[in-house]
N, C-alpha and C positions, 0 to 999 in steps of 0.2 A: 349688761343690765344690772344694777345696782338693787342692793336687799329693798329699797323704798319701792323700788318700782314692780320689783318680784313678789312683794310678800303684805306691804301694807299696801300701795297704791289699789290692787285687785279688791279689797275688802271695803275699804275705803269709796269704790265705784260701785260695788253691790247694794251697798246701803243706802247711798247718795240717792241712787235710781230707784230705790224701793220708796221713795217718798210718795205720798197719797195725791198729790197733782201731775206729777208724773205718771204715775197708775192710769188714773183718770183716762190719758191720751192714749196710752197704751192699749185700753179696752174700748175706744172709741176707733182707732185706727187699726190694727192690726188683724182684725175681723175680716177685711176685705183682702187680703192675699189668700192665694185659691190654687190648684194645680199644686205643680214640685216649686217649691219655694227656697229660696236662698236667704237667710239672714246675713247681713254683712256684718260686722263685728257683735255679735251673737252675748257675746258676756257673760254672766251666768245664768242667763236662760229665763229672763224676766218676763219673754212676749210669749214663750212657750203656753201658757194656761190661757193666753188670750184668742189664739187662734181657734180657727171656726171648721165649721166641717167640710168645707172642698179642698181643705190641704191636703191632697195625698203623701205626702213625704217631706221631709224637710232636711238640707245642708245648711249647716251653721259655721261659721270661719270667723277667725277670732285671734288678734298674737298674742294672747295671755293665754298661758298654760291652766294657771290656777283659775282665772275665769272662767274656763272650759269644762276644769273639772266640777266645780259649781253645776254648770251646764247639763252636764251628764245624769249629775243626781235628779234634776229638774225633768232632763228627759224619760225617763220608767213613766214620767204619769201620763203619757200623755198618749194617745190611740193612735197616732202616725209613726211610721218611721223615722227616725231622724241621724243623722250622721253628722257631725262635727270631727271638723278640721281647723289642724292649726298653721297659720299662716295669716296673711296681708291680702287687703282686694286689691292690693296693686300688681297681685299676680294671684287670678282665681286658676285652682286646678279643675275646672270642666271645658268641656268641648262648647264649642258655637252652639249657640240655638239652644240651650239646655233647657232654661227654667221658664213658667209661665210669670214666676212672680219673682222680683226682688225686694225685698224688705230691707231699710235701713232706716233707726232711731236712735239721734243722737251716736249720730259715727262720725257722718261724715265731715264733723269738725276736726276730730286724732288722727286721721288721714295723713300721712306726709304728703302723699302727691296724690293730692283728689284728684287732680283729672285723668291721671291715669287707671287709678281707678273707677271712674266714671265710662271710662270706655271699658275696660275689664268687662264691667256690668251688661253694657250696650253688647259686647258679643255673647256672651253668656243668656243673654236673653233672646226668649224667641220669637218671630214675628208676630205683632199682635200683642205680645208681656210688657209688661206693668213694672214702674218701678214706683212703690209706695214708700213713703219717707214722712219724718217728724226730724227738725234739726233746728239748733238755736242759731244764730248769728247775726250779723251785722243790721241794727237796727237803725230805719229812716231818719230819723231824728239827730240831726248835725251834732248835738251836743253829747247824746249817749254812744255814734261812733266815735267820736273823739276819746272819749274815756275807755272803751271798748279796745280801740288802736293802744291808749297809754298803758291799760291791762294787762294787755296779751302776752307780754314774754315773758312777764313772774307768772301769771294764769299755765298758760301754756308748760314750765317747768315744774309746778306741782300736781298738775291736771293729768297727767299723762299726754302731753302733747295737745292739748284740747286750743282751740283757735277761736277767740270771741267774737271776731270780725270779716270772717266767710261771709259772703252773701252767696247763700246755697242755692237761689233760685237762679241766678246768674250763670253758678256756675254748671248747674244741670241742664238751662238752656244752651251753653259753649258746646258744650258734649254731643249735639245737634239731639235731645229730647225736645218731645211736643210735649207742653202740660195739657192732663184732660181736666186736672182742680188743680188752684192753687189759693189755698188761704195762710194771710201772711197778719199777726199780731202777736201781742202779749199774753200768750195762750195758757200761758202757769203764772201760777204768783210768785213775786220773789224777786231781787234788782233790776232793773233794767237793761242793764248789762247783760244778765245772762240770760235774759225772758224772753224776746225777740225771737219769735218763730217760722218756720217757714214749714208748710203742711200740705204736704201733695201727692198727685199720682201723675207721671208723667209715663209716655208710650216714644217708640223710637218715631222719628219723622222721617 
């Protein structure tokens, strides 16, 4: 890993994410995860003050070092447990059946191998749990994937891996999830390329 990706890229995503339409989603969604919760790439800890009162505890997992420590500061305020770990969802460290909830926003584009991590998730979660998500990508519109497609590999090399042309509902129905919501638009302001949303809660089928 190289100093860009060690030391600016982390700082660089803190602040990105702290933007005030992004906020917005965060305290609109993150409300409804409940029971022991799992954040998947957790960052530095931006959905932490959003969470509602059935959380009893929270795992946060994340392969930035420095985003985690961010994390930890974030975590003192908050009235639950939480533990963060560092590592990949392409290999979570808990047992089958774990978590009531898994929360992911704006991950599962940096993903190298979403689908594996997608089943990670599916065992980790337990029957009846919830996987709540906010993620941008691949937008219906013939002309803004095209641009999306010609985007992505300069995108992708300063982004930290980030993917503009996921179609994240696709690929969480592959995973065999049932959605129980899915709302899919332009749900923040800002290019079309990166606007493109997919907003859901999906249950195992």
């Amino acid at each position: 890993m190289g100093l860009y990706d060690r030391y600016v890229l982390p700082r660089l995503l803190h602040v990105s994410m702290k933007n005030p339409e992004v906020r917005k989603q965060r305290a609109r969604i993150v409300p409804a995860a409940a029971g022991r919760v799992l954040e998947i790439g957790i960052g530095s800890g931006l959905n932490l003050q959003h969470y509602g009162p059935n959380v009893t505890s929270l795992d946060g997992i994340d392969p930035s070092a420095a985003l985690l420590g961010m994390a930890g500061d974030a975590a003192v305020l908050v009235r639950f447990p939480v533990t963060l770990h560092h590592g990949s969802a392409e290999t979570l460290p808990f047992a089958q059946g774990t978590f009531d909830t898994v929360l992911s926003t704006w991950t599962m584009c940096s993903i190298p191998d979403i689908g594996r991590a997608l089943g990670e998730i599916r065992r980790v979660l337990k029957p009846g749990g919830v996987l709540i998500f906010i993620e941008h990508g691949r937008a219906p519109a013939p002309a803004v994937a095209r641009w999306q497609a010609r985007l992505d590999p300069l995108w992708g090399r300063c982004a930290g891996g980030c993917h503009l042309d996921r179609d994240i509902a696709g690929l969480v129905e592959a995973a065999d999830f049932r959605f129980r919501r899915l709302d899919e638009g332009y749900l923040v302001k800002g290019p079309k390329f990166l606007t493109w949303h997919f907003d859901g809660e999906a249950v195992l089928s």
